[in-house]
N, C-alpha and C positions, 0 to 999 in steps of 0.2 A: 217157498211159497210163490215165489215169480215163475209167470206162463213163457217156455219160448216166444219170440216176434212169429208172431200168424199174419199170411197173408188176409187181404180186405172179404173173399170171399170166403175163407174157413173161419173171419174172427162172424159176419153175421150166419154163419151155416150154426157154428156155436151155439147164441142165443136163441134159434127159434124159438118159438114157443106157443101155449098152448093160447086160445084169444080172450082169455078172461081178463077182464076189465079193473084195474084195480085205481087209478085215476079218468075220470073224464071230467074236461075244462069246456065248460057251455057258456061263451058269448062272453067270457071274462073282460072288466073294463075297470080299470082307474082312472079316473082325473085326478089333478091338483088345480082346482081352480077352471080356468078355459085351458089349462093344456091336457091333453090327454095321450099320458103314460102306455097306456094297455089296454089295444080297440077291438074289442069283441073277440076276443080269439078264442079257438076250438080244437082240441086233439085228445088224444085217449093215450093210454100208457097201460100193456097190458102186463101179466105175470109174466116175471123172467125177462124182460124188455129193459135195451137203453137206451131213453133216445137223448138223442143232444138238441140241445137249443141255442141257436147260435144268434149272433147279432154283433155290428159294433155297438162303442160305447155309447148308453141313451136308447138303444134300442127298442129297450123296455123287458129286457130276461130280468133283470134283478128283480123289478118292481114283479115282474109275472110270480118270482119263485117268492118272492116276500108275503103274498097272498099268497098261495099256496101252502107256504108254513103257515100261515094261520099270525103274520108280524104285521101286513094291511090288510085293511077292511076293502073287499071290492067296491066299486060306483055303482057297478052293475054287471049282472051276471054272475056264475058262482061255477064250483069244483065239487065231483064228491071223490072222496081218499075210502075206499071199502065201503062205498055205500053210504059214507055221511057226508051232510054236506057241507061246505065250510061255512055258510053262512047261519044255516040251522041249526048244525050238531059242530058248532067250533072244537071243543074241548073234545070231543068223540073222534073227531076227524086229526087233532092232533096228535093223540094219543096213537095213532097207527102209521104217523112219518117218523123219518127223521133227517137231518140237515146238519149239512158240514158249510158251512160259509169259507170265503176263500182264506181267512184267518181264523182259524180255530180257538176259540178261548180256554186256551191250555192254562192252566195258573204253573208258573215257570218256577216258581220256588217248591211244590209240591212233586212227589216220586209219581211216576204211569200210576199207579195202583191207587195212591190218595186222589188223584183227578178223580180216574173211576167210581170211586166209595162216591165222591160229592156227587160226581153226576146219577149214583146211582139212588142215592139218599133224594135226589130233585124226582128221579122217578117213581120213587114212591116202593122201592123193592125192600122188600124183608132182608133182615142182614144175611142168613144161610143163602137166601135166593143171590142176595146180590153179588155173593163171595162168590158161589160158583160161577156166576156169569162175568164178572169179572176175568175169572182165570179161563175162560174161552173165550172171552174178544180179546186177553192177551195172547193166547194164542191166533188168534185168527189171524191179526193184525202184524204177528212175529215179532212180540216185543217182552215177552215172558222173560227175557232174560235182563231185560230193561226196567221191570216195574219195580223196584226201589231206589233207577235210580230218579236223580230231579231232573223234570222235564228242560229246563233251562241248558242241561250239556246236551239236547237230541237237538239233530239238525231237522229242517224244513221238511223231510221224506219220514221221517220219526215224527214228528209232532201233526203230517197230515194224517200218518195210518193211528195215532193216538184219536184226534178229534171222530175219524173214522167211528174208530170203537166205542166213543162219544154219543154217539149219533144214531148207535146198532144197541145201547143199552135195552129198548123196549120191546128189542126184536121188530122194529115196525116194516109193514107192508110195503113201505111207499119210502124211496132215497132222495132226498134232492142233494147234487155236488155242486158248489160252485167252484170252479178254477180248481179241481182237485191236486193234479198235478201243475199248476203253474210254481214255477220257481226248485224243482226237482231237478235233482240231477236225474242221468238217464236208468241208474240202475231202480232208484226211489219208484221214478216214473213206472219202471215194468212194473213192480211190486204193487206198486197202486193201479196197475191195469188189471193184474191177474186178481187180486185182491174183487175189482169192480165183478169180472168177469164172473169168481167163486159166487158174488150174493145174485148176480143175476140167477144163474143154474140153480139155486137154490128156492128159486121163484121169487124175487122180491121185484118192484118197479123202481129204475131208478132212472129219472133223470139228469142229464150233465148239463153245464152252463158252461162255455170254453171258448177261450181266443186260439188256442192249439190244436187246430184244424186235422195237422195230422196225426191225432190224438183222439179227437171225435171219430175220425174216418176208419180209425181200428176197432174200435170199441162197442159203437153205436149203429142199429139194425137203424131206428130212423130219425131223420135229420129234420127240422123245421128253421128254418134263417127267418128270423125277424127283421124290420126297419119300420120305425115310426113309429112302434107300437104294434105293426099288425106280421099276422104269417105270412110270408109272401111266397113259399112254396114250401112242400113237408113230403117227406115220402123217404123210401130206402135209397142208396147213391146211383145204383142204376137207375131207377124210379127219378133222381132229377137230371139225371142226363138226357134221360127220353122225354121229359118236360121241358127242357132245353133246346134239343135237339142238337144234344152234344156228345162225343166220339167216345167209343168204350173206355179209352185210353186219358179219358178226361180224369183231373181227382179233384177232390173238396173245397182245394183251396182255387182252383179257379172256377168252378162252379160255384164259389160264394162269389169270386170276382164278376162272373158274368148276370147274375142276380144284380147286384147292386149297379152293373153298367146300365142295366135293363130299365132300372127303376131310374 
């Protein structure tokens, strides 16, 4: 299941894709009170697209994808996920994500396959439906040969592509990752690349939330860097180097550096 390492230009040659719209984010804003979390921000996420959102900590990604999943309520402004919007058609609009947080709620005394049942059981699936589906996001995931046993012996690359399979029960549209591969060793990390790369081609939108820049930079067609709350530049990696006016030769992690010297 793991993809060879691709260079940065065949991993976005990979994803292109076609320009249909499956999230767009219009003027999105939370406060808490007089602080304000997430200031009007705007981007689109189309079919078979990954983009990364990057930020340090406080930035305001969590709070962004928390709305998103449908977990805050915006202050102001909204999202729609296939056409519904989060604020009108909540339950509509949730029904077609799905989200892995950076810790997965694996129940660690339960076997791969009892997780699945529960989570499939919260989705509302018929048991015939949910058995088969089960036994295809264990395969997807590469864990067919794992699902009886207890979660509690799989390590941290095991228990990510589990939540994974978590997260893909409703087959939804729209992926939000957070930290998918933080704390992976590096074979887990491929697995969880080529893994990402299979549901893009397969048309789904998935955005990443990541401090592992050279992780985002293989993966992800476009990049948006956060600070304070707002976008401060978004585009593909060429695209912020000529916003920059910085050297081909430049990569991600100093083009986040020079962003943030900027500001």
């Amino acid at each position: 299941m793991a993809s060879p390492d691709v260079t940065e230009k065949e991993s976005q040659d990979e994803l292109e894709t076609t320009p249909e719209t499956i999230l767009r984010v219009s003027d999105l804003t939370k406060k808490f009170g007089d602080f304000t979390a997430v200031d009007h921000i705007n981007f689109e996420i189309h079919k078979g697209e990954v983009f990364g959102l990057l930020g340090h900590n406080g930035a305001g990604k969590t709070t962004t994808v928390n709305m998103l999943a449908g977990l805050k309520l915006p202050t102001e402004g909204t999202a729609t996920i296939s056409g519904f919007d989060i604020r009108k058609s909540p339950l509509d609009a949730r029904m077609r994500i799905g989200f892995l947080p950076d810790n997965p709620g694996n129940y660690l005394h339960l076997t791969a396959k009892q997780n699945l049942e529960f989570f499939a059981e919260l989705s509302d699936l018929k048991k015939d439906e949910a058995s088969k589906r089960i036994a295809e996001l264990l395969e997807l995931v590469g864990l067919t040969e794992w699902r009886d046993k207890k979660v509690g012996v799989f390590s941290r690359g095991m228990k990510q592509r589990l939540g994974l399979a978590q997260s893909l029960m409703r087959d939804p549209d729209m992926l939000f990752l957070d930290e998918p591969t933080l704390g992976i060793d590096p074979e887990g990390t491929r697995q969880m690349r080529g893994l990402i790369k299979k549901l893009a081609g397969e048309g789904k939108g998935i955005l990443i939330c990541s401090h592992l820049l050279t992780e985002v930079s293989r993966i992800c067609k476009t990049i948006a860097i956060m600070r304070h709350g707002k976008i401060i530049i978004m585009g593909t990696i060429p695209e912020l180097r000529k916003k920059l006016g910085l050297g081909d030769d430049i990569d991600l992690e100093e083009i986040f550096i020079q962003v943030h010297e900027g500001e």
